[in-house]
C-alpha positions, 0 to 999 in steps of 0.5 A: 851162900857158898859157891863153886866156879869152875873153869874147862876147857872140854874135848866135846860140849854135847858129851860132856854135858851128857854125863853132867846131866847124868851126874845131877843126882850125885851133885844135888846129894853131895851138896850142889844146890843150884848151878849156871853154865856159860860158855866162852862166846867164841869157843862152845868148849870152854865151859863156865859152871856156877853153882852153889853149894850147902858148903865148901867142904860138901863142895871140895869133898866132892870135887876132888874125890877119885869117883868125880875124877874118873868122871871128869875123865870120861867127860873130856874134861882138860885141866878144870880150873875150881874156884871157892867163893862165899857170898859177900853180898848180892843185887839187883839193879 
């Protein structure tokens, strides 16, 4: 499984997830199968999204396209940090 870890810090948490909700379809067509959010426990704007991906590139591609730039803009979003990961393996315990 490819996954996507994304770091940010953003102006207002109830605006951003405004437009993350309204950008579910563009993800889950360009390849996010699943996603996670967590937030820092003392600060509600630093934002932690998890997802996983049908691959890397269908990942990257859309992350760093100019539509997703302008939407990370309109959200608030400040300096996103984006981490690719592959599965290496998964429990429960």
């Amino acid at each position: 499984m490819e996954h996507v870890l994304i770091i940010h810090e953003v102006e207002s948490y109830p605006a951003w997830k405004a437009v993350f909700d309204q950008a579910a379809d563009i993800r889950k067509h360009a390849g996010e199968i699943s996603y996670q959010l967590l937030r820092y426990d003392h600060d509600a704007n630093n934002i932690v999204h998890f997802s996983a991906w049908s691959s890397l590139d269908n990942a990257r591609r859309f992350f760093e396209s100019p539509e997703l730039v302008e939407i990370r803009r309109k959200a608030g979003v400040k300096a996103p940090e984006f981490i690719y990961l592959q599965e290496i393996e998964r429990g429960v315990l």
